[in-house]
C-alpha positions as CSV (number, residue, x, y, z in Angstrom):
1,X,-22.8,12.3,-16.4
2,X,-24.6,14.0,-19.2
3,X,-26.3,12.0,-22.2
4,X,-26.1,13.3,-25.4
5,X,-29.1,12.6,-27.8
6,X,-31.7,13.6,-30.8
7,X,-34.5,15.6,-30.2
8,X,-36.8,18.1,-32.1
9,X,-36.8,21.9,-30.8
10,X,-38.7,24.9,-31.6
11,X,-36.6,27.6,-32.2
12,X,-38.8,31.0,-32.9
13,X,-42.0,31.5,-33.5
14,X,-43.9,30.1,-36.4
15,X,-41.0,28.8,-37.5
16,X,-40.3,25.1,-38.6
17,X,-38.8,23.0,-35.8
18,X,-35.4,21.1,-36.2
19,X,-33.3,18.2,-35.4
20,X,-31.0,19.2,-32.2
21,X,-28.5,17.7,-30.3
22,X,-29.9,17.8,-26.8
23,X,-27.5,17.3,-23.8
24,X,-29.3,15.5,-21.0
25,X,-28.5,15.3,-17.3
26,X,-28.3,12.4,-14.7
27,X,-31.6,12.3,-12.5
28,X,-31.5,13.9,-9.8
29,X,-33.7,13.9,-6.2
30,X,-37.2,13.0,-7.1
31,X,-36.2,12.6,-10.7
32,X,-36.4,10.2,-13.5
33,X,-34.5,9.5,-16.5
34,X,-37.0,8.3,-19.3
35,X,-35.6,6.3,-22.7
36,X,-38.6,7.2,-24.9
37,X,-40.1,4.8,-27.4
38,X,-43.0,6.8,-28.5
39,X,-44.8,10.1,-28.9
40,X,-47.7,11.5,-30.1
41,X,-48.2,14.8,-32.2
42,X,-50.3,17.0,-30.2
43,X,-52.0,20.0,-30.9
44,X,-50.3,21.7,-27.8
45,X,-47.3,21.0,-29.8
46,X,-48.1,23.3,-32.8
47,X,-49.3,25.9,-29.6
48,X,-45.8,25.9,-28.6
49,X,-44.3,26.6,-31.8
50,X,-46.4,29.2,-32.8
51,X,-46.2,31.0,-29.3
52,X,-49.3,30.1,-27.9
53,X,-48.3,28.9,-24.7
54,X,-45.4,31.1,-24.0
55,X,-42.4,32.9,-25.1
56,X,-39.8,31.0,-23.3
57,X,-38.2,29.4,-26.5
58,X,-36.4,27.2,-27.8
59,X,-38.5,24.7,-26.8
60,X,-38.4,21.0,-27.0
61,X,-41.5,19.6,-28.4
62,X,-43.3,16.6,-27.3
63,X,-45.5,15.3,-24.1
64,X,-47.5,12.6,-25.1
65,X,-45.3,9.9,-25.0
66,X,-44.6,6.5,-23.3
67,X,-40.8,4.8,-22.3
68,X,-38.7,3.1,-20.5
69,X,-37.5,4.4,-16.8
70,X,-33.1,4.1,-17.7
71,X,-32.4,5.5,-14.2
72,X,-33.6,7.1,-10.9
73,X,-32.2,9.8,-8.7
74,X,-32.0,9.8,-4.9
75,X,-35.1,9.9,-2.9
76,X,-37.2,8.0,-5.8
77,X,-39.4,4.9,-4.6
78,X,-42.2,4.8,-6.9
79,X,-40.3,3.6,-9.8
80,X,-37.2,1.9,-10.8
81,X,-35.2,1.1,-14.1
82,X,-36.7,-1.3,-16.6
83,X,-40.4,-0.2,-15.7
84,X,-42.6,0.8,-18.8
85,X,-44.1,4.4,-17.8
86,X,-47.1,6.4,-19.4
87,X,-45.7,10.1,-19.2
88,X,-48.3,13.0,-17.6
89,X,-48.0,16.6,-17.2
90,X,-49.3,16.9,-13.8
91,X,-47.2,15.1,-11.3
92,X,-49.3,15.8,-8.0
93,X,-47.7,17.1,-4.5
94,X,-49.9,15.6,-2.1
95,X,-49.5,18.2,0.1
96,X,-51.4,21.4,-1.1
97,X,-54.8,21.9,-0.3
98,X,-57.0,20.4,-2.5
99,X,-54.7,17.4,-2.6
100,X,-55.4,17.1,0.9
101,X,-59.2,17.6,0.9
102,X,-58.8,14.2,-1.3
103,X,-59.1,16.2,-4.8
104,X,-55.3,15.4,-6.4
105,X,-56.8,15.8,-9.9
106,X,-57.0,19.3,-9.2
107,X,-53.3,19.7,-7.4
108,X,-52.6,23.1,-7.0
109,X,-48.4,22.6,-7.0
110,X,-47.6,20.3,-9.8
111,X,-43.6,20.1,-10.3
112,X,-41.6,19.1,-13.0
113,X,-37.9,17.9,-12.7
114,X,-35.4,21.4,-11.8
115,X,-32.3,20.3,-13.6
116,X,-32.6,21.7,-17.2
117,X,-31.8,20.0,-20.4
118,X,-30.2,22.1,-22.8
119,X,-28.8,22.7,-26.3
120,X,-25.0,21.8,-26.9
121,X,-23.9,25.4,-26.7
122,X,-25.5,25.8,-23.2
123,X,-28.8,26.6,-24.2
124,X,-31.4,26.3,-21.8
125,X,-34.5,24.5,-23.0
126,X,-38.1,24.8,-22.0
127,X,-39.8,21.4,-22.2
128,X,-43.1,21.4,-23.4
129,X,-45.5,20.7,-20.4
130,X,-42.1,19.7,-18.3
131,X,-41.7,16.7,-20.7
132,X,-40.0,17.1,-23.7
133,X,-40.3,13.6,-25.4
134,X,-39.7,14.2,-29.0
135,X,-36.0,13.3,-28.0
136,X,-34.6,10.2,-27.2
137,X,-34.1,10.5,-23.5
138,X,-36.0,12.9,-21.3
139,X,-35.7,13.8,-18.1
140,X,-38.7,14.3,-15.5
141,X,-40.2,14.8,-11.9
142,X,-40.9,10.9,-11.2
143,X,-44.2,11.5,-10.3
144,X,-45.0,12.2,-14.0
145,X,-44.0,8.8,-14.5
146,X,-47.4,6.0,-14.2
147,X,-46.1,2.2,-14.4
148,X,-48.7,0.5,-17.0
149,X,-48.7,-3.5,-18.1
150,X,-45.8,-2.6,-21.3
151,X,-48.1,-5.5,-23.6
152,X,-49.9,-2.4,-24.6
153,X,-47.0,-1.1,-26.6
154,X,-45.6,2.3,-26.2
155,X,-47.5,3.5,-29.7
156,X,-50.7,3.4,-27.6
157,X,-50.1,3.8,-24.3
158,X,-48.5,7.2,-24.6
159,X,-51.6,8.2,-26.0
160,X,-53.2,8.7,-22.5
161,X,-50.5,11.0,-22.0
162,X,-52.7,14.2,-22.9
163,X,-55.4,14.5,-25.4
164,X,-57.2,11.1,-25.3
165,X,-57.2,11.2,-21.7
166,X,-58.6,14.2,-21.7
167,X,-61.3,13.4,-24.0
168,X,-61.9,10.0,-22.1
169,X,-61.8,11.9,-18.5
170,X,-64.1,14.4,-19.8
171,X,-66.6,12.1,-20.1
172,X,-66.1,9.5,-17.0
173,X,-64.9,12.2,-14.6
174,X,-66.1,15.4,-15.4
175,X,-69.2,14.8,-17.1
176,X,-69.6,11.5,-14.9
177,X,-71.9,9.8,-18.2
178,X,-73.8,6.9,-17.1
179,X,-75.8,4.4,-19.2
180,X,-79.0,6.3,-18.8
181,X,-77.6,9.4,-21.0
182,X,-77.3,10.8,-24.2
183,X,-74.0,12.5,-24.8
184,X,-72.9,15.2,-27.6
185,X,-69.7,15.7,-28.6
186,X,-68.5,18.9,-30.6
187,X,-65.2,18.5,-32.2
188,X,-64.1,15.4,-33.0
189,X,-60.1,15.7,-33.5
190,X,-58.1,13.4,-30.9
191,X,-60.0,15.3,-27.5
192,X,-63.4,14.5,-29.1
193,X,-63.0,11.3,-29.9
194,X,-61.2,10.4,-26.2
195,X,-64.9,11.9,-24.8
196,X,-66.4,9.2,-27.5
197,X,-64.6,6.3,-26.4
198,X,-65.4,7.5,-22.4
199,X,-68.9,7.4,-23.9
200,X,-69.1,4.4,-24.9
201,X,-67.0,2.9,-21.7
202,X,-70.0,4.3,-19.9
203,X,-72.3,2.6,-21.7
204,X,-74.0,5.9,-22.7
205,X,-76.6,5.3,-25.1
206,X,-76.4,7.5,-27.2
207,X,-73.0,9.1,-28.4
208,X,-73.8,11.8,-31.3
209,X,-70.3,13.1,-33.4
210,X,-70.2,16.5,-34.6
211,X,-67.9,18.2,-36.6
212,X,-67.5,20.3,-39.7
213,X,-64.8,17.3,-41.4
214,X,-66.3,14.0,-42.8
215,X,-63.1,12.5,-42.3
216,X,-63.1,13.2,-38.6
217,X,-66.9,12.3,-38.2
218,X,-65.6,8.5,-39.9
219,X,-63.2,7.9,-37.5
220,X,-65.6,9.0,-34.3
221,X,-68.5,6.5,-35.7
222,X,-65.1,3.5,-36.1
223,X,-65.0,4.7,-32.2
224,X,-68.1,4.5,-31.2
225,X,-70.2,7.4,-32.1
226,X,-73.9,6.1,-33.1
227,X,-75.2,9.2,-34.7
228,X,-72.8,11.7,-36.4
229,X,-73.9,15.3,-37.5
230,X,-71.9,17.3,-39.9
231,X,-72.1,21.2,-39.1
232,X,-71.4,22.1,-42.8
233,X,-75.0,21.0,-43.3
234,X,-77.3,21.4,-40.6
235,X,-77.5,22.9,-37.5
236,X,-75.8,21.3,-34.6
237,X,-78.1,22.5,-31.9
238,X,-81.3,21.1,-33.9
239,X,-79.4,18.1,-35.0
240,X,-78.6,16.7,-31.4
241,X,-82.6,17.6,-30.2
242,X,-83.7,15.7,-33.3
243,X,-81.6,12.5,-32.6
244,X,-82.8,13.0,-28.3
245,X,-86.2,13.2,-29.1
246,X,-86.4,16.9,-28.9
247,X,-84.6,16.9,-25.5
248,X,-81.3,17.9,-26.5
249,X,-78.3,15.9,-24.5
250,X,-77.8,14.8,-21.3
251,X,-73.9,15.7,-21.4
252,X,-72.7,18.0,-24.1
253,X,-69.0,17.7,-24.4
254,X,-66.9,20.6,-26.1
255,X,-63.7,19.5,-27.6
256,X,-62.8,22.7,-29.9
257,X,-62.3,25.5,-27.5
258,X,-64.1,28.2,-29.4
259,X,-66.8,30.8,-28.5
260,X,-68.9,29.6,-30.9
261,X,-69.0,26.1,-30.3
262,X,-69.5,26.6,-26.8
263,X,-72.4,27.9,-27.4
264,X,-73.8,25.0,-29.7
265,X,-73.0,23.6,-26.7
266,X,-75.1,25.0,-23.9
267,X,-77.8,25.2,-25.9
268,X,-77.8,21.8,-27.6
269,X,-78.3,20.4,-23.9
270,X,-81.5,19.1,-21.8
271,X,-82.5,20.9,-19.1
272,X,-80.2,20.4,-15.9
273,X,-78.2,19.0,-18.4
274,X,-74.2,19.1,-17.8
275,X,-71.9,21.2,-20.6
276,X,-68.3,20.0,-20.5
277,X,-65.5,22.4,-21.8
278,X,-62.2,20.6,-22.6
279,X,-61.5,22.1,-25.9
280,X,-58.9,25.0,-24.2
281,X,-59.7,28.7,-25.5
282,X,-57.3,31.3,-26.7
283,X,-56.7,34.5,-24.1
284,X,-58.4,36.7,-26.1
285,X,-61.7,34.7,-26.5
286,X,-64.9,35.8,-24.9
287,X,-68.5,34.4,-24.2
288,X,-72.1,36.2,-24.1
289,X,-74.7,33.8,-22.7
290,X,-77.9,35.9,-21.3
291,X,-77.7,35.1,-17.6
292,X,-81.5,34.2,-17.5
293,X,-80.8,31.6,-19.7
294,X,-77.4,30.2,-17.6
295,X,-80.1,30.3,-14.5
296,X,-83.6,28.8,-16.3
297,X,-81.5,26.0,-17.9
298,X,-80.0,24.4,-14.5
299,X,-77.9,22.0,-14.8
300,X,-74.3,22.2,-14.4
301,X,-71.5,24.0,-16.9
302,X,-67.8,22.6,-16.0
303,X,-64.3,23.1,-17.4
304,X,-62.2,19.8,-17.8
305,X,-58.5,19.9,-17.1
306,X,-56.7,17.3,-18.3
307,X,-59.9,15.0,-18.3
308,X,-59.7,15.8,-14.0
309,X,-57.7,12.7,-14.3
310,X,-55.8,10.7,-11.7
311,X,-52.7,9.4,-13.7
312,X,-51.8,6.5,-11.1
313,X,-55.6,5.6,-11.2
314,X,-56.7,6.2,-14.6
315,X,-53.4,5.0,-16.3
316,X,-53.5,1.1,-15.5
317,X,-57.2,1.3,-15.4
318,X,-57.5,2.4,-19.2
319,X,-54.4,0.3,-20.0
320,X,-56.4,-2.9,-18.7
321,X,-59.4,-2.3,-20.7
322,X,-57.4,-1.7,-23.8
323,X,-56.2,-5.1,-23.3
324,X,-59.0,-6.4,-23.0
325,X,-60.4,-5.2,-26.0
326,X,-62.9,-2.5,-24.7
327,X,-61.1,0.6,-25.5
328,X,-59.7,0.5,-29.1
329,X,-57.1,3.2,-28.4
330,X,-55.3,1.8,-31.6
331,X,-57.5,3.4,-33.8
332,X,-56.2,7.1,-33.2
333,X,-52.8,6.0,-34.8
334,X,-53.1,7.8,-38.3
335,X,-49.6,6.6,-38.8
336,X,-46.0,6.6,-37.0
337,X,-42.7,8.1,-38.4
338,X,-39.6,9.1,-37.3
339,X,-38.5,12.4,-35.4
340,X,-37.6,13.8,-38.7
341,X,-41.6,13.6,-39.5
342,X,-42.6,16.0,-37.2
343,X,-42.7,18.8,-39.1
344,X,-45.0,16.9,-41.2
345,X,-47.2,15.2,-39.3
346,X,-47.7,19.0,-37.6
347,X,-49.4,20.3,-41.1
348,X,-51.2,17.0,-41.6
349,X,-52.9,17.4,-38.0
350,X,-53.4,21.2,-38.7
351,X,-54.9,20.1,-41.9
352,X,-57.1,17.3,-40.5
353,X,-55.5,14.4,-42.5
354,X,-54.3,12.6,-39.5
355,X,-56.2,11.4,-35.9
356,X,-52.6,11.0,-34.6
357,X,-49.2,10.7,-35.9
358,X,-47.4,8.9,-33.1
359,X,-43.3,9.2,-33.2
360,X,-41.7,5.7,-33.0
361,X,-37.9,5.9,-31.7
């Protein structure tokens, strides 16, 4: 059987996405059939349109997202209709080799579903990150599927789906903050404000904002930022030394991806301090650090990929503590529309207006 349903495509490059009828197939081995109920607008979303993932278009737009499992194909044990599901991009093997050195955060064979959903004329679609939840119905590999407690509500659990669980693993995984550090974070959008909530779940004491947007450097003090520094007026670098008693950071985390940035970074660090880069670069960007200073500095310097998170352990985990009132993940909701808001809610998070425009279907 094939479902028939709304969902919002990418068409060409740069240009605006529209409303589709999307043709859906039954699940099949090792598959999921996922009835979404909401979806955040993600920068990797605007990537896609624009070509900066790949060329492979049309595409359908949307990964962040949270929903209800509608059916299961053969083979699938690890969920079943009715359960509430937190959607990831990196559905693990558990066979390759670093899954079997105990390291599934950085599987080496993640696998999406391999029937294709496509346009009414035929139309082959490319999912964006093997999701493609700015529909109605999706289909998946059901190990990108995480059951979470569903009294969270899909608006913020889908949330963990990409860029706040990246900001949030950047900090407890990658960075591994404790209570005894200071932490930096450059680039406060929906990344950099994850890594300042996974701050503050660490009890860091310290948490220091920066950004070049007031706006943004509001919300990451609401989140729990207790110094913010706006790079339109001073220096970053001497900024974070002056609030660390001349020190500079414990863990710098860097949540725009740019050159630049990077390193403010490495630089606005204590020695064998720990730089974080989960802000993802462009193909043509390049770095110049003298090595002398990559060596006298110690430390570490580490890339984050997807916060090195662990869906089935970080999913419920972070779900819980939202519940319980120690991770306000409602405060990235800017707002929630409609699929027919996406091209909106795109320019408003291009133009910094918005934290997070979640889709509510």
């Amino acid at each position: 059987m094939t479902h028939e349903v709304r969902g919002v495509v990418a068409g060409a490059k740069g240009a605006p996405v529209r409303m589709e009828t999307i043709l859906v197939p039954d699940p099949g081995p090792g598959e999921a059939l996922v009835d979404i109920q909401a979806c955040g607008v993600c920068h990797t979303d605007l990537h896609y349109r624009e070509g900066g993932i790949s060329a492979d278009f049309p595409f359908l737009l949307g990964h962040e997202a949270a929903g209800v499992i509608a059916d299961v194909g053969p083979g699938v044990t690890e969920v079943k209709p009715g359960d509430f599901v937190v959607l990831n991009w990196r559905a693990v093997c558990g066979r390759c080799r670093s899954c079997r050195r105990g390291r599934p955060w950085y599987c080496f064979n993640t696998h999406n579903a391999r029937q294709p959903m496509t346009l009414a004329d035929g139309t082959r679609l490319s999912p964006a990150l093997g999701i493609g939840a700015f529909a109605e119905r999706t289909l998946v590999a059901a190990g990108q599927c995480t059951k979470v407690d569903p009294a969270a509500g899909p608006e913020v659990s889908g949330l963990l789906g990409c860029g706040v669980m990246a900001g949030i693993g950047a900090a407890i995984n990658t960075g591994a903050v404790s209570r005894s550090d200071s932490v930096a974070v450059i680039g406060c959008g929906g990344v950099g404000n994850g890594a300042i909530a996974g701050a503050r779940l660490a009890d860091a004491h310290t948490i220091i904002a920066v950004d070049l947007d007031q706006r943004k450097l509001d919300w990451a003090r609401e989140i729990g930022a207790t110094h913010v520094v706006n790079a339109r007026e001073t220096d970053p670098v001497e900024a974070i030394r002056e609030r660390t008693r001349g020190h500079g950071a414990d863990v710098v985390i860097e949540a725009v991806g740019r050159p630049e940035t990077f390193k403010q970074a490495f630089y606005a660090r204590d020695h064998a301090g720990t730089v974080v880069l989960v802000g993802v670069p462009t193909p043509e960007m390049t770095l110049e650090i003298p090595l002398l200073d990559v060596f006298s500095r110690g430390g570490a310097v580490k890339s984050s990929w997807y916060g090195d998170c662990l869906p089935s352990r970080d999913f419920p985990m972070l779900i819980d503590l939202y519940l319980q009132g120690r991770l306000p993940l409602d405060k990235f909701v800017t707002e929630t529309i409609g699929l027919d808001g996406v091209e909106a809610a795109v320019d408003k998070m291009r133009a910094g207006e918005v934290l997070r425009s979640v889709v509510r279907l």
